[in-house]
Each structure stands twice: as structure tokens, then as C-alpha cells.
MARMI-907929 format. One record per residue (C-alpha): x, y, z; residue in one letter; residue number from 0. Coordinates in Angstrom, 3 decimals, m for minus. Layout:
residues N
<r x="X" y="Y" z="Z" aa="A" i="NUM"/>
...
This chain:
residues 112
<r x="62.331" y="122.550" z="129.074" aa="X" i="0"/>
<r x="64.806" y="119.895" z="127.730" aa="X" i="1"/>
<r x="62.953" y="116.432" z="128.380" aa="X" i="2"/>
<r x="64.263" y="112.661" z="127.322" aa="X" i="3"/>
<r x="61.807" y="110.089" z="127.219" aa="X" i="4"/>
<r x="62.172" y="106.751" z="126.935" aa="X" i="5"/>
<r x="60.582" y="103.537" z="125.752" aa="X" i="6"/>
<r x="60.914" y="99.810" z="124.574" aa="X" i="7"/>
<r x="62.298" y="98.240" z="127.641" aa="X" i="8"/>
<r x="60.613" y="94.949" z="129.047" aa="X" i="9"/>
<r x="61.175" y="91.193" z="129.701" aa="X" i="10"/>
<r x="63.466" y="89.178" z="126.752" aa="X" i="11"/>
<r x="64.334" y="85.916" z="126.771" aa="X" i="12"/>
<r x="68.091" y="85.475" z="126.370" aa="X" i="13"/>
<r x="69.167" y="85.487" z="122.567" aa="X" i="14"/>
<r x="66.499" y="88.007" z="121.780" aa="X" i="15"/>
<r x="66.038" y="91.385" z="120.740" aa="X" i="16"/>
<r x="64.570" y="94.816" z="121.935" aa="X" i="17"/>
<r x="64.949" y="98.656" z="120.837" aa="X" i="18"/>
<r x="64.957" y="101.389" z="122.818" aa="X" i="19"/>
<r x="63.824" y="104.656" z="121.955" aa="X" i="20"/>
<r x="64.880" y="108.031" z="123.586" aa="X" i="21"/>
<r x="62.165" y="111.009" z="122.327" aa="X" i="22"/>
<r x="64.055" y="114.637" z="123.240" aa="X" i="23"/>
<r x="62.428" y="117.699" z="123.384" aa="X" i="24"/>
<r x="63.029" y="121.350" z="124.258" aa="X" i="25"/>
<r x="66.296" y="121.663" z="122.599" aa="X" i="26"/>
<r x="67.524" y="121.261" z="119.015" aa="X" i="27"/>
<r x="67.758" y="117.527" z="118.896" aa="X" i="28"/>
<r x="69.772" y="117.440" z="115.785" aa="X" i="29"/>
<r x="72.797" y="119.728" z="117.208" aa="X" i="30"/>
<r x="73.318" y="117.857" z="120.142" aa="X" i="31"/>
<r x="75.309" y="114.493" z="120.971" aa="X" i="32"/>
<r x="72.844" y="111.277" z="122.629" aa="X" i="33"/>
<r x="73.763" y="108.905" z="124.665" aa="X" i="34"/>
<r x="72.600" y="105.957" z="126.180" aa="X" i="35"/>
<r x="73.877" y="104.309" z="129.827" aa="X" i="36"/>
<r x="73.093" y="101.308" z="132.054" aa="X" i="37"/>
<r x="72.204" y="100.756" z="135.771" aa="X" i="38"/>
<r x="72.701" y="96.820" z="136.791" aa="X" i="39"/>
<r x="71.170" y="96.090" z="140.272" aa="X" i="40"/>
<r x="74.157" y="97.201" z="142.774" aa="X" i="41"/>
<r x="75.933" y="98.641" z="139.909" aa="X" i="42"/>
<r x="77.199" y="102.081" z="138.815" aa="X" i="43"/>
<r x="75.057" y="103.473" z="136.242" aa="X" i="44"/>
<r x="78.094" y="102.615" z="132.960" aa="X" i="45"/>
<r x="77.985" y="104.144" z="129.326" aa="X" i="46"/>
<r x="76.742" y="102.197" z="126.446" aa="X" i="47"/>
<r x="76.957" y="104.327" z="123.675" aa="X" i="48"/>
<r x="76.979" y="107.936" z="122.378" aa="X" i="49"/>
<r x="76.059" y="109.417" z="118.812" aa="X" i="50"/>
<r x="77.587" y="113.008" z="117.993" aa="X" i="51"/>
<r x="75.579" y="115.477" z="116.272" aa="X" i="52"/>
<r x="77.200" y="114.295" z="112.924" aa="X" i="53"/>
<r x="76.314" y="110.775" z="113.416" aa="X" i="54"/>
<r x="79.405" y="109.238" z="114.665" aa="X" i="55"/>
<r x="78.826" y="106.192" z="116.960" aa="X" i="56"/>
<r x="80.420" y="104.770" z="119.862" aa="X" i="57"/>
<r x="80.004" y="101.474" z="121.731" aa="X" i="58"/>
<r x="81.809" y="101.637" z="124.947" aa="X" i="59"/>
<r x="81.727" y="97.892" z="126.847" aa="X" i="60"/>
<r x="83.083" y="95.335" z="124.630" aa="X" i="61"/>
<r x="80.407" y="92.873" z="126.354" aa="X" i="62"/>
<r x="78.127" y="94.680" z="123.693" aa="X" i="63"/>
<r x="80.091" y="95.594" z="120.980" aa="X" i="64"/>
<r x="78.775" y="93.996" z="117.885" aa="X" i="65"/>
<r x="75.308" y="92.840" z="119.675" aa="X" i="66"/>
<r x="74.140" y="96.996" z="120.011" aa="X" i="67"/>
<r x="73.991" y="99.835" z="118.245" aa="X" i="68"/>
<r x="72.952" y="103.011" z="118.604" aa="X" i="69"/>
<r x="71.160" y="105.410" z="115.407" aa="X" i="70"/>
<r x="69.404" y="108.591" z="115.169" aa="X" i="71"/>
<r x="66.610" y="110.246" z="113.710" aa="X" i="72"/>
<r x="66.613" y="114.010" z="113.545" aa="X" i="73"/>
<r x="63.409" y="114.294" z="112.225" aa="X" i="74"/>
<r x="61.718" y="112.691" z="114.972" aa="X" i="75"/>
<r x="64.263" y="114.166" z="117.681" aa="X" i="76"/>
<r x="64.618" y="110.379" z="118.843" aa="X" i="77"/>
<r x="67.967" y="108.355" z="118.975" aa="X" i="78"/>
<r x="67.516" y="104.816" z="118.907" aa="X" i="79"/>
<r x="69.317" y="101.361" z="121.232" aa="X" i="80"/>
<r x="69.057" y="98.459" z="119.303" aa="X" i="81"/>
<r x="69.841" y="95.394" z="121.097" aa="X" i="82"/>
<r x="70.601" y="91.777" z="119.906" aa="X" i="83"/>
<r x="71.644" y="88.469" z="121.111" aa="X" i="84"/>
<r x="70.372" y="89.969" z="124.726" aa="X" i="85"/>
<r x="71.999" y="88.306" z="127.827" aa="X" i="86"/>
<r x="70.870" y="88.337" z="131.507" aa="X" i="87"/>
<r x="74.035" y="90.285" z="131.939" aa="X" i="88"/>
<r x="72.425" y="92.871" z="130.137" aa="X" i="89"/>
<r x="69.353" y="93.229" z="132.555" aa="X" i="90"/>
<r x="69.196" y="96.671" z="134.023" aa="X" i="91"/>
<r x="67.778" y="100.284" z="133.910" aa="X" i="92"/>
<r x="68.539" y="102.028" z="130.849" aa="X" i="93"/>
<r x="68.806" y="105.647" z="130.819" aa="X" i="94"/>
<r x="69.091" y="107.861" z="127.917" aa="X" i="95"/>
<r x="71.270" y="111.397" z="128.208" aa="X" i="96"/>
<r x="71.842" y="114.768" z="126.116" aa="X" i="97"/>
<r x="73.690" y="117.647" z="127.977" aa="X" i="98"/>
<r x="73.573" y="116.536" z="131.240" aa="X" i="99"/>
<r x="69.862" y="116.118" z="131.268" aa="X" i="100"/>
<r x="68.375" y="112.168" z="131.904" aa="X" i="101"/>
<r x="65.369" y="110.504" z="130.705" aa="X" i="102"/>
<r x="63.352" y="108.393" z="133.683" aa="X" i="103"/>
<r x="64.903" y="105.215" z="132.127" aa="X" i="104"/>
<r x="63.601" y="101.985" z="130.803" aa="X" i="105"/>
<r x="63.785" y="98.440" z="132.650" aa="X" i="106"/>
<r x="65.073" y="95.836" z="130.507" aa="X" i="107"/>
<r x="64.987" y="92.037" z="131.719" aa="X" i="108"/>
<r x="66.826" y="89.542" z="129.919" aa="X" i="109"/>
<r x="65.888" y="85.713" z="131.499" aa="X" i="110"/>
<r x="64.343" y="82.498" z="130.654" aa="X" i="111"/>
């Protein structure tokens, strides 16, 4: 069955850096658009950003645009969040999604 997995979350101070990684499997990765979202405590889970099939990226909150980016790597069915300058506004669960399906997410904390 189609499964997302992901990893890399944990505690950051603020300025730092962390990458998330999403590994799919049960469907053909490479075909298939990724995307990653956010949960903030008390928040509605938001879109961060999405990678088509043909590599075309989007970063959807300008509070991140420029700091993350997304990639992927079709040869290890895993698509990639990589996170700089990290603020405490970015603490929350991130999730990773393909075709409706959602990985268990991946707690990121951002604080001194």
C-alpha cells in the first residue's frame, strides 16, 4: 500500500537548519507530485511546498520563501524539506503528502 514516511524533525535553535525527508512507497514515486504541509499548535494544518512529477517547485507562505526548499530524488522515492534560518514561528508538525495519502509527520522545534 502507498506509505509516506518521514524523518529529520527535532529541536533547532533559531537561525539554524534541519532537512526533512519524506520516503514513499507503494506507488511510482517518480510519476507523482510531493508535498509537504505544517500543523502549528492550534493551527490548521497549511501547505509549504509541492514538487510536480517534472520537478517544478512551489513555496506557498512567503514567511518561508527563500529560507526552504523543497527537492526530489526519484531514485530513492524520497522528496526532501530543507530548512534554513529556522524561526520559532516555524515550530510545528510537519507532514508530508502524495495523492491524498499522509505520512505520520515529523515534530520540528525551533527555540533557544
Amino acid at each position: 500500500q502507498v506509505q509516506l514516511v518521514e524523518s529529520g524533525g527535532g529541536l533547532v535553535q533559531p537561525g539554524g537548519s534541519l532537512r526533512l525527508s519524506c520516503a514513499a512507497s507503494g506507488f511510482t514515486f517518480s510519476s507523482y507530485a510531493m508535498s509537504w504541509y505544517r500543523q502549528a499548535p492550534g493551527k490548521e494544518r497549511a501547505l509549504v511546498a509541492s514538487i510536480t512529477s517534472a520537478g517544478a517547485k512551489y513555496i506557498y507562505p512567503d514567511s518561508v520563501k527563500g529560507r526552504f526548499t523543497i527537492s526530489r530524488d526519484n531514485a530513492k522515492n524520497t522528496v526532501y524539506l530543507q530548512m534554513n534560518s529556522l524561526t520559532p514561528e516555524d515550530t510545528a508538525v510537519y507532514y508530508c503528502e502524495s495523492r491524498g495519502v499522509w505520512g505520520q509527520g515529523t515534530q520540528v522545534t525551533v527555540s533557544s
